[in-house]
C-alpha positions in Angstrom: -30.1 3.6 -32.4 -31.9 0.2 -31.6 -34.4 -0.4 -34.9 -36.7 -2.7 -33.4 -39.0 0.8 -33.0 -41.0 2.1 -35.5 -38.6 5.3 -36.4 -35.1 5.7 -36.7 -32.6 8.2 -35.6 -29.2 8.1 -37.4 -26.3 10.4 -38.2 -25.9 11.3 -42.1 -22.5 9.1 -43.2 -20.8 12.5 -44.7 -22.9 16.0 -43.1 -23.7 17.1 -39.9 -27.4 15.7 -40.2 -29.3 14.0 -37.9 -31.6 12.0 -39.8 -34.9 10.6 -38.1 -37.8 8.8 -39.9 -41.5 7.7 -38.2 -42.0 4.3 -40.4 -46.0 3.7 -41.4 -47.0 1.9 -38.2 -45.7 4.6 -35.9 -48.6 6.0 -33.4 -47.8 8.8 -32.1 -49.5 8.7 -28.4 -47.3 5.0 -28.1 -44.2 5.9 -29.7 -44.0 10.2 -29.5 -42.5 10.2 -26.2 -39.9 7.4 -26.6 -38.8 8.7 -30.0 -38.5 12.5 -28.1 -36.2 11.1 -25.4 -34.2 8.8 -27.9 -33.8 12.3 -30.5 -33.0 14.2 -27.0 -29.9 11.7 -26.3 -28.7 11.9 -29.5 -28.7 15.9 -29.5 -26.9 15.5 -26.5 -24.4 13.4 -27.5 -23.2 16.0 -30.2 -20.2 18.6 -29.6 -21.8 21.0 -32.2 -25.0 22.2 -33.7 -26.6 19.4 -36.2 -29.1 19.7 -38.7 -32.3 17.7 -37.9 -34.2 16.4 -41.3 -37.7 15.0 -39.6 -38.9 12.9 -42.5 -42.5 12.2 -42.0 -43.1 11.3 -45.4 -44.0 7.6 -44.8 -45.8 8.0 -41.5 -50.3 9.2 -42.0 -51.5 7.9 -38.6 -52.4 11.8 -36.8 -55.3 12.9 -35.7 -55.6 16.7 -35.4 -55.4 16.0 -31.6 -51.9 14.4 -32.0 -50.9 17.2 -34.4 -51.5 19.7 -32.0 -50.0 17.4 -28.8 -46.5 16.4 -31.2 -46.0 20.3 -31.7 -46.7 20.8 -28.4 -44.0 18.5 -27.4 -42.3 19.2 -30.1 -41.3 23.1 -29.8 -42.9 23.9 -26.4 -40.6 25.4 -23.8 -36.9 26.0 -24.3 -36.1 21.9 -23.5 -37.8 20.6 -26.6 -36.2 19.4 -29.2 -36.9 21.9 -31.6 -35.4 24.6 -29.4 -32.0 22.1 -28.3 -28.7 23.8 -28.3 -27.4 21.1 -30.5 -30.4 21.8 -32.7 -29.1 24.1 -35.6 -32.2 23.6 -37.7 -35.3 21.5 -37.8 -35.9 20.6 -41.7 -39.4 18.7 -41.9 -40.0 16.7 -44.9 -43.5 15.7 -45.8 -46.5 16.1 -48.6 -49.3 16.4 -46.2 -51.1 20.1 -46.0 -51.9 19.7 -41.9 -48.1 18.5 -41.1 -46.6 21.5 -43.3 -49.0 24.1 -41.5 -48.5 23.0 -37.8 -45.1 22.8 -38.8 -44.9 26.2 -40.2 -47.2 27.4 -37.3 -44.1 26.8 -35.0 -42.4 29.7 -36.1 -45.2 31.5 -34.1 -44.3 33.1 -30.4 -46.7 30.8 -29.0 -43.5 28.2 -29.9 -41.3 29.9 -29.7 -40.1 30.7 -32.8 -38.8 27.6 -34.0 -36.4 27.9 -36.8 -37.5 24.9 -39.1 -38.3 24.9 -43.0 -40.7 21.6 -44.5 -39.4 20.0 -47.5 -41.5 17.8 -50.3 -38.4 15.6 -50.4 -35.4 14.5 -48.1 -32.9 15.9 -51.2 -34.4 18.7 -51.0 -34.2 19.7 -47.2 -30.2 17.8 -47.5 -29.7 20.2 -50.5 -30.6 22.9 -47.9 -28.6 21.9 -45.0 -25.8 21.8 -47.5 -26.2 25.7 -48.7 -26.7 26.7 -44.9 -23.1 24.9 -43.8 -19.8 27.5 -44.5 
């Protein structure tokens, strides 16, 4: 996609791994809804379930507000992204304690039950993806 935006969305070269990225001047209540429809075409556009590595490992701009409004829109209601029928897995990577925990938090009810798995690295959630593919 267009990278004139403060993320990018991009298919891995070789796997079945879309790859998304906030850069460091990403703010979530300007860019969270743009980058959530942009990641919604691109699920849509696929003919069979993709991995989705979310790496936030660049990106520190979240209040606990935002946190709680990005998983909201995140994994809320069976048209998020999280939940998306071309969604096979959601594979966060990130080294900061409040991202993991809301992020592991989504495989609550109250989210329903979001399959995703956070990562310290981007290897390491690829290196994941890889063992889950047959």
């Amino acid at each position: 996609m267009a990278n004139n935006k403060p993320y990018v969305i991009e298919m891995h070269p070789d796997l079945p791994i879309m790859m998304t990225k906030f850069e460091e001047d990403f703010v979530f209540m300007h860019d969270g809804l743009p980058y959530s429809a942009d990641v919604k075409a691109f699920l849509d556009m696929q003919t069979s379930p993709i991995f989705y590595v979310f790496d936030l490992s660049a990106w520190h701009l979240m209040s606990f507000e935002e946190m709680m409004l990005a998983a909201a829109q995140a994994a809320k209601g069976k048209q998020s992204n999280f939940h998306h029928p071309m969604n096979r897995h959601t594979l966060i990577v990130t080294n900061n304690n409040l991202v993991s925990n809301s992020a592991e938090g989504m495989k609550s009810p109250a989210y329903g039950e979001v399959k995703i798995k956070v990562f310290n690295s981007v290897d390491d959630a690829l290196n994941f993806a890889k063992s889950e593919m047959h």
